[in-house]
C-alpha positions as CSV (number, residue, x, y, z in Angstrom):
1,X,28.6,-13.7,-12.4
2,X,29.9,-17.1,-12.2
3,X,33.7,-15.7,-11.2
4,X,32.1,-13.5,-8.8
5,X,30.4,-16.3,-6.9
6,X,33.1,-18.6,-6.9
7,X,35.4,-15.8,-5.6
8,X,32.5,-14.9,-2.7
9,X,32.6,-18.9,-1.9
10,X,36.3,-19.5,-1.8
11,X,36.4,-15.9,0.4
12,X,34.0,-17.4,2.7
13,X,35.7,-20.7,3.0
14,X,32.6,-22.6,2.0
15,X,34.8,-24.3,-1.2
16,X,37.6,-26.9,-0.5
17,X,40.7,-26.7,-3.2
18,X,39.1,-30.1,-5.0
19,X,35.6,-28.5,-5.4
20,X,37.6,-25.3,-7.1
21,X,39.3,-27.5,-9.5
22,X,35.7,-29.0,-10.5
23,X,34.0,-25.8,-11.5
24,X,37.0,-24.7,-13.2
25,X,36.9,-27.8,-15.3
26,X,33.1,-27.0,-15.6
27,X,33.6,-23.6,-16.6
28,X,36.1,-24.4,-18.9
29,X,34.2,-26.9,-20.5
30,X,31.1,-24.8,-20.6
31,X,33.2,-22.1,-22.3
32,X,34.6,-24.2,-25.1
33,X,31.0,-25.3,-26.1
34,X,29.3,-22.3,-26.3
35,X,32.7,-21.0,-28.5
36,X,31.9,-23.8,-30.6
37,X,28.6,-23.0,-30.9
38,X,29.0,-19.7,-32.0
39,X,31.4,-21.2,-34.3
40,X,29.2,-23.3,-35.9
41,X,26.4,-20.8,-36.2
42,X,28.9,-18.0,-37.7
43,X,31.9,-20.4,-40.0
44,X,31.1,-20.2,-43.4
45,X,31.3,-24.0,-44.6
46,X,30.8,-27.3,-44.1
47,X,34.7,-28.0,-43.3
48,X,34.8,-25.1,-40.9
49,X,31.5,-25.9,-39.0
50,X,33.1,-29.7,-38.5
51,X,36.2,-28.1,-37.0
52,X,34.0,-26.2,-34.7
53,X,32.2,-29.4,-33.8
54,X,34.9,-31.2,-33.2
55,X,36.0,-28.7,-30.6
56,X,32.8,-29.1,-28.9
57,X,33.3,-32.9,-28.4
58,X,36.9,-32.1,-27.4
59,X,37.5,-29.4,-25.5
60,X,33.9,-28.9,-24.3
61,X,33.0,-33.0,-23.0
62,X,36.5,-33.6,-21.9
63,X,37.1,-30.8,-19.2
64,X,33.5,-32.1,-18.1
65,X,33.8,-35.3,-17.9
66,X,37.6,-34.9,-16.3
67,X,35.3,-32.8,-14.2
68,X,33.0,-35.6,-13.2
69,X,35.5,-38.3,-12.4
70,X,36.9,-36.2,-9.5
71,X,33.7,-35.8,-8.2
72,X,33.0,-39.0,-8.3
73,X,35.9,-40.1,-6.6
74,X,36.2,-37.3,-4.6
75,X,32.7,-38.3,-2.9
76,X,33.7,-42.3,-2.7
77,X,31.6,-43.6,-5.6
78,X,34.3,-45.0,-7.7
79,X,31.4,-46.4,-10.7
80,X,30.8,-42.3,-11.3
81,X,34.7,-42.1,-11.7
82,X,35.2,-45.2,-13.4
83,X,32.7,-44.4,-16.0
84,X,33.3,-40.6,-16.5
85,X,37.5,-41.8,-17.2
86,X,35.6,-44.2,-19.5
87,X,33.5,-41.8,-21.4
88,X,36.8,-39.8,-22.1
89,X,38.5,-42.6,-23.5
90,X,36.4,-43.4,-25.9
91,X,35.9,-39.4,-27.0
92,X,39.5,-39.3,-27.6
93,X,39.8,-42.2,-29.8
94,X,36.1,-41.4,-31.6
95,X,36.3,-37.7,-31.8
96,X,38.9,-37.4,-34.8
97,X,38.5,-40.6,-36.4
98,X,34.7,-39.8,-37.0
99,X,35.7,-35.9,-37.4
100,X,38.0,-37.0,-40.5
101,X,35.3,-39.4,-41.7
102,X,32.6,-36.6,-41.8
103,X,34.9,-34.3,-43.6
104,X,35.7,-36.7,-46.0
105,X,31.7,-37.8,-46.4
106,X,31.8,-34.0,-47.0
107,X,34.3,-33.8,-49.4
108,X,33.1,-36.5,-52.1
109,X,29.7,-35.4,-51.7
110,X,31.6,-31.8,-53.1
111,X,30.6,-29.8,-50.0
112,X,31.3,-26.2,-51.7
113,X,34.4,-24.1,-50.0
114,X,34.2,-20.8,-48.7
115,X,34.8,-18.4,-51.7
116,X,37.6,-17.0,-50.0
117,X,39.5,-20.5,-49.5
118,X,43.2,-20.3,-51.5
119,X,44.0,-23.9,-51.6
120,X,42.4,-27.1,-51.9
121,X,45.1,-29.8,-50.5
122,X,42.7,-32.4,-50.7
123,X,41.6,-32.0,-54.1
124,X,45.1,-31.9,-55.3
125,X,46.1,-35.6,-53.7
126,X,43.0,-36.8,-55.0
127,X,44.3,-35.4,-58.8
128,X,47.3,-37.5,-57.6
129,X,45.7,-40.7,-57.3
């Protein structure tokens, strides 16, 4: 449905190239969180439902926000732009230090494996140690 209106709008010339480029970074974004979500409702661990998370953060808020700071500068108000490019900063330094932090939290607070997991590389360097 959303492909379908989009197509009707760009066919009736209602949708500049800049405005196409926005919803496709909305849709994308959109896309990527409800994948996570599903994700998370359907991984069978801890460790896999962070991964899943993690791609919510990443490839759901960025496209979004990237998404945002065009508009924002596309319509003249720079602050919208400014503090979209702002918010994606700090998701890309955030988003995998506090990703390898929960999974670690998870980890010494022996967060069981799936059943079907072959290896444990973790566990082994921590033998190491």
């Amino acid at each position: 449905l959303l492909v379908r209106c989009l197509f009707l709008s760009i066919w009736r010339g209602k949708y500049d190239s800049v405005r196409i480029l926005i919803d496709l970074l909305f849709a994308v974004g959109i896309f990527f969180t409800i994948a996570g979500i599903v994700g998370m409702i359907r991984m069978p661990d801890t460790y896999c439902r962070l991964q899943s998370s993690t791609n919510i953060a990443t490839m759901g808020a960025l496209p979004i926000a990237l998404g945002c700071a065009i508009y924002g500068f596309t319509i003249g108000n720079s602050s919208l732009g400014i503090k979209a490019l702002v918010i994606m900063f700090f998701l890309i330094i955030t988003n995998p230090v506090a990703s390898h932090a929960m999974t670690r939290a998870a980890y010494k607070t022996k967060a069981k494996l799936f059943e079907k997991n072959k290896c444990d590389h973790y566990g082994r360097d921590e033998e190491d140690e």
